[in-house]
C-alpha positions in Angstrom: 105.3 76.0 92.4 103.2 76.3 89.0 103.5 79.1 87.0 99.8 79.7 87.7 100.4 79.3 91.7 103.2 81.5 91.5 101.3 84.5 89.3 98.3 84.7 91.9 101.2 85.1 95.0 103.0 87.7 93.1 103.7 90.7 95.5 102.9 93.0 92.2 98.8 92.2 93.3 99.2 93.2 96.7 101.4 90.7 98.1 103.1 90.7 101.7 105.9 93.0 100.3 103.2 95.3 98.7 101.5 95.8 102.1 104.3 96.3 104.3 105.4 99.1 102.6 102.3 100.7 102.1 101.8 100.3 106.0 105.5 101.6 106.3 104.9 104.3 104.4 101.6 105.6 105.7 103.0 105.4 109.0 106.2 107.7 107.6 103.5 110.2 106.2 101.3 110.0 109.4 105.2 110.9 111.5 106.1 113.5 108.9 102.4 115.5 109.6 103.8 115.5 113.3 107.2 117.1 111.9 105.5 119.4 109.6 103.1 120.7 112.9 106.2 121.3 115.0 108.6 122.5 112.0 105.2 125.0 111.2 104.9 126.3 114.3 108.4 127.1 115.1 108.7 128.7 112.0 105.7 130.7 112.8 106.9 131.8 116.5 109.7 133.6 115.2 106.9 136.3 114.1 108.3 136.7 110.9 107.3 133.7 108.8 103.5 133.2 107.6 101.3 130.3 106.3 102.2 129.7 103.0 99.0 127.0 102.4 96.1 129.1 101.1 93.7 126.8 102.2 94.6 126.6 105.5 95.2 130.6 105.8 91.5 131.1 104.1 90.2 128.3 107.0 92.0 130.6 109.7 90.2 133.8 108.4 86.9 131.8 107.8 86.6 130.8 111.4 88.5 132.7 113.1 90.9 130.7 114.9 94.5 131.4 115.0 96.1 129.5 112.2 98.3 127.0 114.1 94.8 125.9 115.1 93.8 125.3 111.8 97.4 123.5 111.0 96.7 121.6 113.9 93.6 120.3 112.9 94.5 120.2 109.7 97.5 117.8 110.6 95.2 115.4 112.6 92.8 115.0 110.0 95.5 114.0 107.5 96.8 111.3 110.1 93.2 109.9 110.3 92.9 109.8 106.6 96.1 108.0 106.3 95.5 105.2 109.2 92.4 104.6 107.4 94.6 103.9 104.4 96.4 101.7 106.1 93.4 99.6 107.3 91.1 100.1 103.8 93.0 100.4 101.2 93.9 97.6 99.0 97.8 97.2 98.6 99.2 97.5 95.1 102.7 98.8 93.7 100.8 102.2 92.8 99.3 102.8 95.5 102.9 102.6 97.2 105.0 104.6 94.4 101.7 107.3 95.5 102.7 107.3 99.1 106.5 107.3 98.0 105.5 110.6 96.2 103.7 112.3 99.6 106.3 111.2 101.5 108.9 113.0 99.5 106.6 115.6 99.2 106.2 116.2 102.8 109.3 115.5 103.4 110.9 119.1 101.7 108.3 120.9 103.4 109.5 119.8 106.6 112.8 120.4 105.6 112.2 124.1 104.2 110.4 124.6 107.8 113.2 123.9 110.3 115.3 125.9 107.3 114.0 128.2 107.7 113.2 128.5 111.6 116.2 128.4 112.3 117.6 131.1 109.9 114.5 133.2 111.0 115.7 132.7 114.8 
């Protein structure tokens, strides 16, 4: 290959590699909004937890719907937004280290949730 083949392949400009883990990875956050539903709500049954996202508490008290509603919701509309990623956005290495972030991100609230249902059991 030519240096100047090779430079327009490179995975660094949204390559195969690039795009596979973006795809990976949106369907990882899309998952962990399932997790964080469940690990939310089981934390929330024990009746001595409460929702610790201000926007979502402020939504519940707004409208009047119990707040595993609004989590519910919430969590849905985040999946959406993230399967649109996958089909709109273009793939580059930032957008990937990005999803890398929410992924780890998510991934300690999730863990803090189950924590912390089961100690509250």
């Amino acid at each position: 290959m030519e240096k100047e083949e090779i430079k327009e392949s490179n995975v660094y400009t949204g390559g195969v590699l690039v795009r596979t883990a973006m795809i990976g990875l949106c369907v990882a956050v899309i998952v962990l909004q399932g997790a964080d539903a469940i690990s939310t709500y089981l934390a929330l049954a024990t009746g001595k937890a409460s929702e610790q996202n201000g926007l979502l508490v402020v939504l519940s008290d707004a409208l009047g719907w119990p707040i595993m509603r609004i989590v519910l919701v919430a969590k849905i509309t985040v999946a959406c937004v993230f399967s649109v990623a996958i089909l709109k956005t273009k793939p580059t290495w930032r957008v990937v280290w990005v999803l890398v972030a929410v992924a780890a991100y998510y991934t300690a609230i999730v863990a803090a949730n189950f924590h912390w249902a089961k100690v509250l059991w």
